[in-house]
N, C-alpha and C positions, 0 to 999 in steps of 0.2 A: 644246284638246279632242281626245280619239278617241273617232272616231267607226264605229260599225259601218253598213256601207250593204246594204239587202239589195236583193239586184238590181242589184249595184255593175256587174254589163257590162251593162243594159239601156241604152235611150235616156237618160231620167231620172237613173237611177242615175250611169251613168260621170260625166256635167257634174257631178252632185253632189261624186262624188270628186274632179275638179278641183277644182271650187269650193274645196274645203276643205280643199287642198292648199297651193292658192294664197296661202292667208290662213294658213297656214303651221298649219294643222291638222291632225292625224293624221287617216289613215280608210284602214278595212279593206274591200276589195268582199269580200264573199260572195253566191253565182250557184247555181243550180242544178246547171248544166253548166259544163266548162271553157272558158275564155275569158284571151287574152290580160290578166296584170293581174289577175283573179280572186286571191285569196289564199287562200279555204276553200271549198268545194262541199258545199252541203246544200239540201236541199228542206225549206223551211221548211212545205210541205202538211202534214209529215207527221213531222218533228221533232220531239222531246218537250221538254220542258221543262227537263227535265236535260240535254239536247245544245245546245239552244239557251242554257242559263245558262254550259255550258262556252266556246260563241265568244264572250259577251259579256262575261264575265271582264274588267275592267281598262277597259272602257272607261266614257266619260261618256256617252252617248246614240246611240243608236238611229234610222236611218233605214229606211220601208222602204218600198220602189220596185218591187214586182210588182204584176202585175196581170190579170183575168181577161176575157178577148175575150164581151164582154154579148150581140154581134150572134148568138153561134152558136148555133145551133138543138139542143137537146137531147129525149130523153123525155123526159115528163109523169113524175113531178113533180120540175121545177129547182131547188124552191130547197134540199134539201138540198146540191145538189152545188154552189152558190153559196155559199151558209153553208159548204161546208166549205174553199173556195177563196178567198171574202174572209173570212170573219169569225174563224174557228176560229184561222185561222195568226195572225194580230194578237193575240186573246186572250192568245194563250200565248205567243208575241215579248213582250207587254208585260210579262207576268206574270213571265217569266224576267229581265228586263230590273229589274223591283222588285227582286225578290228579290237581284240582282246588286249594288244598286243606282245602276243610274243614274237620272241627274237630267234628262233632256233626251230628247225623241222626237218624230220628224218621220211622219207617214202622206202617203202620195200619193192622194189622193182623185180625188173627183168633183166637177163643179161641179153635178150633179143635185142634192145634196144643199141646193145654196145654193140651189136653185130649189124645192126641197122646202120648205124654212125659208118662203122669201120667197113662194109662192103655194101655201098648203095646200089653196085647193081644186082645186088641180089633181089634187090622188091621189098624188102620185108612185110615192110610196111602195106604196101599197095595189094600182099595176096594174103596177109594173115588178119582178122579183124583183130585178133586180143593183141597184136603186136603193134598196130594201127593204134590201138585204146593206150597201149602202153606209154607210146610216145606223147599221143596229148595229154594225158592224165600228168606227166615230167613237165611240161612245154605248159599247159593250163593251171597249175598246182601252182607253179614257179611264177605266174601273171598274178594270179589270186592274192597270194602272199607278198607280193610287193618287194623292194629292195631291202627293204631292211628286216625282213625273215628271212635267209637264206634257207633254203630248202636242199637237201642233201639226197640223188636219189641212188638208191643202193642197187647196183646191177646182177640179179644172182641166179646161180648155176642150181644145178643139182643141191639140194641144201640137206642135210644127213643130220642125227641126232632124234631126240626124247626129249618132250617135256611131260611129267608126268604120265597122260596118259594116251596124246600128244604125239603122232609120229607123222611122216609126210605121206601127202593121201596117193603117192604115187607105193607106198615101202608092201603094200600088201601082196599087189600080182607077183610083187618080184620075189616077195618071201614064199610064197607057196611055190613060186616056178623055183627059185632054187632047194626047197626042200622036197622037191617032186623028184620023178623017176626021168621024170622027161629030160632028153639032151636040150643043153646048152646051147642056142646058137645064135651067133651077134654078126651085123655085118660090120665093113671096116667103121670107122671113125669114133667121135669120143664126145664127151664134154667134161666142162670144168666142174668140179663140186666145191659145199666145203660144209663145215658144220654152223649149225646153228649157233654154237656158243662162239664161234669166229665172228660171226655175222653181228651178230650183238653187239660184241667188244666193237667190231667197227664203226658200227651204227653209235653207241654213245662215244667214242671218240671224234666222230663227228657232228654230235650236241656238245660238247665241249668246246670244240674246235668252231664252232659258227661254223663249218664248212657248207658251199652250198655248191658242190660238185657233185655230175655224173661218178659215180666210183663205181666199176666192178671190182666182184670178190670170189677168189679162190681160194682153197687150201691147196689142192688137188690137181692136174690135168689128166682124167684116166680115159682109156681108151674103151667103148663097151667091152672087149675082152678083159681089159683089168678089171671092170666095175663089175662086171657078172658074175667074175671067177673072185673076187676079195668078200662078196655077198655069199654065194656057197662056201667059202672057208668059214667064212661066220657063221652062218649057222650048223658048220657040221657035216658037211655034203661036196667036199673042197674036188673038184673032179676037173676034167678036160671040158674047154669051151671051145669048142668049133667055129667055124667062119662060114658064114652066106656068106651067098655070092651075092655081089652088088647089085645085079643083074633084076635078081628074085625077089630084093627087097623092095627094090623101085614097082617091082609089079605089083606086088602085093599092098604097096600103101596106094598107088593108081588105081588101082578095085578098091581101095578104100574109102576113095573119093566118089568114083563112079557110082559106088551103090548108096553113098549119102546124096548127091547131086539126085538121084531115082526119086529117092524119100523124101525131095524137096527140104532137106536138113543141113544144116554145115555146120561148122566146129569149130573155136577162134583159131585154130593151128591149121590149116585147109591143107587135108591131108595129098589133094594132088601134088601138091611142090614141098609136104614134108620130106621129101627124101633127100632134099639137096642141105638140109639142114642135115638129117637124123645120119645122112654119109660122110659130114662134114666134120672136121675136129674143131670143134667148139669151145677152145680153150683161150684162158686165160693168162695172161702173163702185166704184171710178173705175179707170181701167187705170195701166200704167206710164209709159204713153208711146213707151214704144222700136219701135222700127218691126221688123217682122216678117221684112222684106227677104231679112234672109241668113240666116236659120234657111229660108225658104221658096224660098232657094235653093239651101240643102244640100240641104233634101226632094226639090226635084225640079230636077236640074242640066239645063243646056240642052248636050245633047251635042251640039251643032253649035258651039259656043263657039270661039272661037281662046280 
């Protein structure tokens, strides 16, 4: 196969282009910006369909590995600017992709979307914008590209690992909070992780395979007390994690909404009803099995190490 990767220098992306290297697969990164290894630079925001049919020219399928940071606070009203950051670029990736025709295409999803599926009455959809985008960027990708490109979209958790220089934009607060003096403290519930080079493998397994299924993916089911407490052992700092109280948590993310709602601001994860997510065990079954270990020791290395 060749394969186009978009987002081929992100976390995600680069294991990707290993992956299917390894298996002695062709594949092209294309990045926004330049990066070691990158082969074409476009913003796919904003590419047209005709620029975008031009990189995809000659090949068999299509990954594509960007993604939009849901936590940050914008003006009222987001979800244009989310439809036009998840959904719009997919449309037209797939659409040029028909037209080219390839046979095969991978999305890097959410795993909100599996929780969507599997508990409608929670809302997801209708109280988060980026979980909203999530789902028609899957549901519009999947129109675009027609029957005969299967579209495969990958539903993911917490995702651990390095790629060169590459870590996940969440791995920083947590690395200073676990290298810090400050206590520990998580309330109940969990989510699924797994690593990057997991995600990978499954993502070219599924260009192999034509698959054109929703898949979630796990290595992992950790509970925030495991994932907090496995993070300070990593880096060196391995100590007692405390528990809030449910109670405190739920307040504290409700003042989180109330003073974005002030600021006429919100945020695609709308922090009023995060808490029925962030108290929830957001796991995955069945998972892979493979242990987390060294992806969650690339994320946060113990620089005291001999």
């Amino acid at each position: 196969m060749r394969i186009l990767v978009v987002g081929g220098s992100g976390l995600i992306g680069a294991h990707v282009v290993d992956v299917l290297r390894e298996r002695s697969h062709a594949a092209t990164p294309v990045a926004r910006t330049a990066h070691p290894g990158v082969d074409h630079l476009i913003d796919v925001s904003s590419a047209s369909i005709d620029e975008l049919r031009t990189l995809l020219a000659g090949h068999d399928g299509v990954v594509y590995a960007t993604r939009t940071d849901e936590q940050r606070p914008l003006r009222k009203p987001i979800y244009p600017v989310f439809r036009r950051d998840n959904v719009e670029p997919v449309v037209r990736l797939f659409t040029a992709a028909r037209l080219e025709g390839l046979t095969r295409g991978v999305v890097m999803g959410s795993y909100y979307t599996y929780y969507d599926r599997l508990h409608p009455q929670w809302r997801l959809a209708g109280r988060h914008t980026y979980i909203r985008c999530r789902v028609e960027q899957a549901r519009e990708g999947r129109e675009a590209a027609g029957p005969d490109l299967p579209v495969a979209v990958l539903e993911l958790p917490f995702v651990f690992g390095r790629a060169g220089d590459r870590l996940p934009n969440w791995a920083g607060p947590l690395d200073r909070w676990a290298r810090s003096r400050t206590p520990l403290v998580v309330p109940t519930g969990g989510s699924a992780a797994a690593s990057a080079r997991s995600v990978a493998e499954v993502a070219v397994d599924a260009l192999e395979q034509r698959r054109g299924a929703d898949i979630p993916v796990a290595d992992e089911n950790l509970t925030w007390n495991d994932m907090i407490g496995r993070i300070a052992e990593a880096v060196g700092r391995r100590r007692r994690v405390a528990r809030l109280p449910s109670v405190a948590a739920r307040a504290a993310l409700r003042l989180g909404g109330a003073l974005q709602a002030l600021s006429r601001k919100e945020s695609g994860v709308n922090p009023t009803y995060l808490s029925d997510l962030f108290l929830a065990e957001l796991f995955i079954e069945p998972t892979t099995g493979r242990s987390l270990d060294p992806a969650l020791r690339e994320t946060f290395p113990d620089h005291g190490a001999a």
